[in-house]
C-alpha angles and dihedrals in degrees: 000000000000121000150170122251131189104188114190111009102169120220142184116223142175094218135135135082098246130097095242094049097066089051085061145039119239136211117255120176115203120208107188128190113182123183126218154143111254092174076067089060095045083050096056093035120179090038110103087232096144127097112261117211088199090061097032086062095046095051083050093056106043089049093048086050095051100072150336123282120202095204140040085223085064096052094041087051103035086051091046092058095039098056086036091056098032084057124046109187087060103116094173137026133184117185114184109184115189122193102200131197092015091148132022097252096030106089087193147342126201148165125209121202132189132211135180144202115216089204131354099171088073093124088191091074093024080063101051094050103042092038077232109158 
């Protein structure tokens, strides 16, 4: 299995269920894993079909800075879903959202989640998506 990994992207976030935590932002640290064939992208060549960090960080970003989540579980789902969904030829995710440093005596806390594509080389839908004829 070969895979791309984005280990430690750093986020701000407003996110916790206590008082205090909404009158602050917090740390989280992002580790990613995303499975795909990347023998699928040679064969469709020309047509932009392969996952962008640039953009995965970006999506990530933009998500963290529109409101405020009350638990890492949330964060790690609801990103899971999203880059699952922005990238289609994505047939495994693994999202793994730490939130460090949250007490005094607790070094981390975090929370991995999993998702899976039943079939992404479907070109059907590749089609749809990319405008690809």
């Amino acid at each position: 299995m070969k895979f791309l990994y984005i280990d430690q992207l750093i986020v701000m976030a407003s996110i916790g269920i206590y008082n205090w935590e909404r009158q602050c932002l917090q740390k989280l640290v992002f580790d990613l894993r995303l499975v795909y064939d990347s023998e699928f992208c040679k064969f469709i060549n020309g047509m932009n079909m392969y996952v962008d960090y640039v953009q995965i960080n970006q999506i990530i970003l933009n998500m963290i800075n529109s409101r405020h989540f009350e638990l890492i579980e949330d964060v790690a789902e609801i990103t899971a879903e999203a880059l699952i969904n922005r990238f289609p030829i994505i047939s495994w995710i693994q999202v793994k959202v730490n939130k460090p440093n949250v007490i005094r005596n607790l070094c981390n806390v975090g929370f991995c989640v999993e998702r899976r594509k039943s079939k992404v080389h479907d070109f059907k839908k590749v089609r749809l998506y990319t405008g690809w004829k």
